[in-house]
C-alpha positions in Angstrom: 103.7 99.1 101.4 106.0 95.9 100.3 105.5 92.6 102.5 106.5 89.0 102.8 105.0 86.7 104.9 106.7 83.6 106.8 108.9 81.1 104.7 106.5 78.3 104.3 108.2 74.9 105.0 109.8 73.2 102.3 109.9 69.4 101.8 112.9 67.1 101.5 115.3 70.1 101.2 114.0 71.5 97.8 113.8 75.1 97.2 110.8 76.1 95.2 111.5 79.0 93.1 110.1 82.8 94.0 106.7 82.3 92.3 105.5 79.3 94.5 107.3 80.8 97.5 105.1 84.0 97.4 102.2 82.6 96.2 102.1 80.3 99.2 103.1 83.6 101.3 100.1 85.0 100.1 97.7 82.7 100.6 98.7 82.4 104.2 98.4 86.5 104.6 95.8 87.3 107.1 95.3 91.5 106.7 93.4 93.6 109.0 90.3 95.7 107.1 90.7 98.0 104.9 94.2 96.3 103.7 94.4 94.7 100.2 97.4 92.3 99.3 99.2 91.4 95.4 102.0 90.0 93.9 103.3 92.1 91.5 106.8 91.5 89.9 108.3 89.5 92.7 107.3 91.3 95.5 103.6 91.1 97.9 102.3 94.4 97.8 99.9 94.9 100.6 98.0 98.6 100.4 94.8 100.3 102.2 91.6 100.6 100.7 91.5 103.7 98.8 90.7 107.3 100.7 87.5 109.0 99.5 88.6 110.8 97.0 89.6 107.6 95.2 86.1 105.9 96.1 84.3 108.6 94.3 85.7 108.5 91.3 86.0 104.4 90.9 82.1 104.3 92.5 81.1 106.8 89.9 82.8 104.8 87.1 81.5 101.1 87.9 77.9 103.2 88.1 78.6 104.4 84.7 79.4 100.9 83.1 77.1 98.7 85.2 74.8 101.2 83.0 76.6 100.8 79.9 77.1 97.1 80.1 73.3 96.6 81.2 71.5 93.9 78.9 74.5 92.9 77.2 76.7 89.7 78.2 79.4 91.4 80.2 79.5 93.4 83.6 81.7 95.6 85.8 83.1 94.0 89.2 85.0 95.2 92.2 87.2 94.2 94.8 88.1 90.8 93.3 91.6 89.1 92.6 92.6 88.6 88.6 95.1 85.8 88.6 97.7 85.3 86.4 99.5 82.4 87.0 100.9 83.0 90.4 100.4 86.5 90.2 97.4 88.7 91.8 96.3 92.0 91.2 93.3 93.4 92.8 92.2 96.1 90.2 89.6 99.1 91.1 87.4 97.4 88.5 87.1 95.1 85.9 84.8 93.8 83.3 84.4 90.1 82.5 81.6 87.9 81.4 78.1 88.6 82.9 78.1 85.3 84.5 81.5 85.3 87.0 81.1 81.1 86.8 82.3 81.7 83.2 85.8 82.8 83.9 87.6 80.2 85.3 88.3 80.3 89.0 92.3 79.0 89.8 91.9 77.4 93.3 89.3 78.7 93.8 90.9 82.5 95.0 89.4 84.7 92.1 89.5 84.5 88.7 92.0 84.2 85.9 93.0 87.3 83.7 92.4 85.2 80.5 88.5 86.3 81.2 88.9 89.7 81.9 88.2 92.1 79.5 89.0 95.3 80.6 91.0 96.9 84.2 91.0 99.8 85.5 93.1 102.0 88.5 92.2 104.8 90.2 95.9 105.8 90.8 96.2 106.2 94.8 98.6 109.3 95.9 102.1 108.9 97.0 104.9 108.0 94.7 105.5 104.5 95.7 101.1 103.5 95.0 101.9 105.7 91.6 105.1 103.4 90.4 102.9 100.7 91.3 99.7 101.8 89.0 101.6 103.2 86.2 104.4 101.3 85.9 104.3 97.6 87.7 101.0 96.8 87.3 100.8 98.5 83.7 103.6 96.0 82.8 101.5 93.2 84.6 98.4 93.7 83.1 100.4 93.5 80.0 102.1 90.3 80.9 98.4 89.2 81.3 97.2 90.2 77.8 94.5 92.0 79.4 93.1 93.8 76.3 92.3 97.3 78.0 93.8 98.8 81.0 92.2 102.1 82.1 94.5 104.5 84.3 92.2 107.4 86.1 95.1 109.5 87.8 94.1 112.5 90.1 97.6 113.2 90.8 99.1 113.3 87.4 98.9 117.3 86.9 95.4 118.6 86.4 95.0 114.8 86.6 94.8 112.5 83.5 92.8 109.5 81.9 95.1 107.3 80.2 93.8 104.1 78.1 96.4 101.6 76.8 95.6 98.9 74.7 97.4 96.5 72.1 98.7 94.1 75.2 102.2 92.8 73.8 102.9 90.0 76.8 106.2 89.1 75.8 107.5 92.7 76.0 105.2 93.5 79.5 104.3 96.7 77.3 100.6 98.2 75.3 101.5 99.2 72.2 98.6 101.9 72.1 98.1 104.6 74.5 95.6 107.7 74.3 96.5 110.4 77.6 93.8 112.9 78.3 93.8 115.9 80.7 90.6 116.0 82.8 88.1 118.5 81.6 88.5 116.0 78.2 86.3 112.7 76.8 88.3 110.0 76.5 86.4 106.9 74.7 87.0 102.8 75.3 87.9 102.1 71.8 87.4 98.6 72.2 85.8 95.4 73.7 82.7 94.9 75.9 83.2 98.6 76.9 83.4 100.0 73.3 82.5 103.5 73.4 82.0 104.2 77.3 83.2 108.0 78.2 85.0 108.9 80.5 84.6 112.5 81.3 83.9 115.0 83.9 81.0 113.1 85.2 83.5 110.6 86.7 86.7 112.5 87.1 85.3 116.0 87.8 87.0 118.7 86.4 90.5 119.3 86.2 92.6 120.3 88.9 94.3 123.2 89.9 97.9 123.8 91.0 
């Protein structure tokens, strides 16, 4: 679902332009549970929390990497907003530095996407919540120059792990992408993450038509 809040008053007749408009929109949102809100390419996007389906699979992976990342300087969060700019995106789970304090914290609202590492969505059914995993927020993410982001999508065939990498923010594209089936590894091939699999343990196995 696509949202704007209220106008918010402008001073002395100036308009400010869309970013500040929406940012300010945001920040004024007040959602009922279970509700998440972004701005993603000019728009607020407010969604639900995801069904069970999607909980198992992004629970089973932050599991996996807390246990991967354990005793090294990096670790796997949820449910927090990356800003970029005046931009928000509320991925299914990044990594970042051990310490949170370490990435810096823009007004205090989250934390900025030049300390996060690595992203990952659990692609939610529906074909709007799709457009909006692999394509909007693919491109943001990119904008971001967030090194790795991790697409876990149940309702991409059989379903399919997809890991892009090679950020190029001026074009909003990755430049590398590797697009398993389920049923197949597919390995980090960089960062903090280098070498986590993810395989059946997190997706299950593939599905059937």
């Amino acid at each position: 679902m696509t949202a704007m809040a209220h106008e918010p008053d402008l001073d002395f007749g100036l308009v400010p332009d869309l970013d500040e408009v929406l940012w300010q929109a945001w920040r004024s949102l007040e959602l009922p549970e279970g509700y998440r809100a972004e701005i993603v390419e000019g728009f607020i996007e407010v969604s639900p929390t995801g069904r069970r389906g999607h909980a198992r699979i992004a629970n089973r992976l932050r599991d996996a990497m807390v246990l991967a990342l354990a005793g090294s300087d990096f670790a796997a969060y949820q449910d927090v907003n990356v800003l970029h700019g005046r931009k928000v995106l509320v991925p299914d789970l990044f990594v970042g530095p051990a310490e949170i304090d370490d990435i810096p914290d823009p007004d205090g609202l989250g934390v900025a996407a030049t300390g996060v590492l690595l992203v990952v969505e659990v692609v939610s059914p529906g074909a709007e919540a799709r457009k909006r995993d692999v394509v909007r927020k693919r491109r943001a993410y990119a904008r971001a120059g967030i090194p790795v982001y991790v697409l876990v999508d149940d309702h991409d065939g059989p379903g399919h792990v997809t890991v892009l990498t090679a950020p190029d923010p001026e074009k909003a594209t990755y430049e590398a992408e590797v697009r398993m089936p389920y049923g197949t590894d597919v390995t980090i091939p960089e960062g903090p993450a280098k070498g986590f699999v993810i395989g059946v343990a997190i997706t299950g196995e593939a599905r059937t038509a």
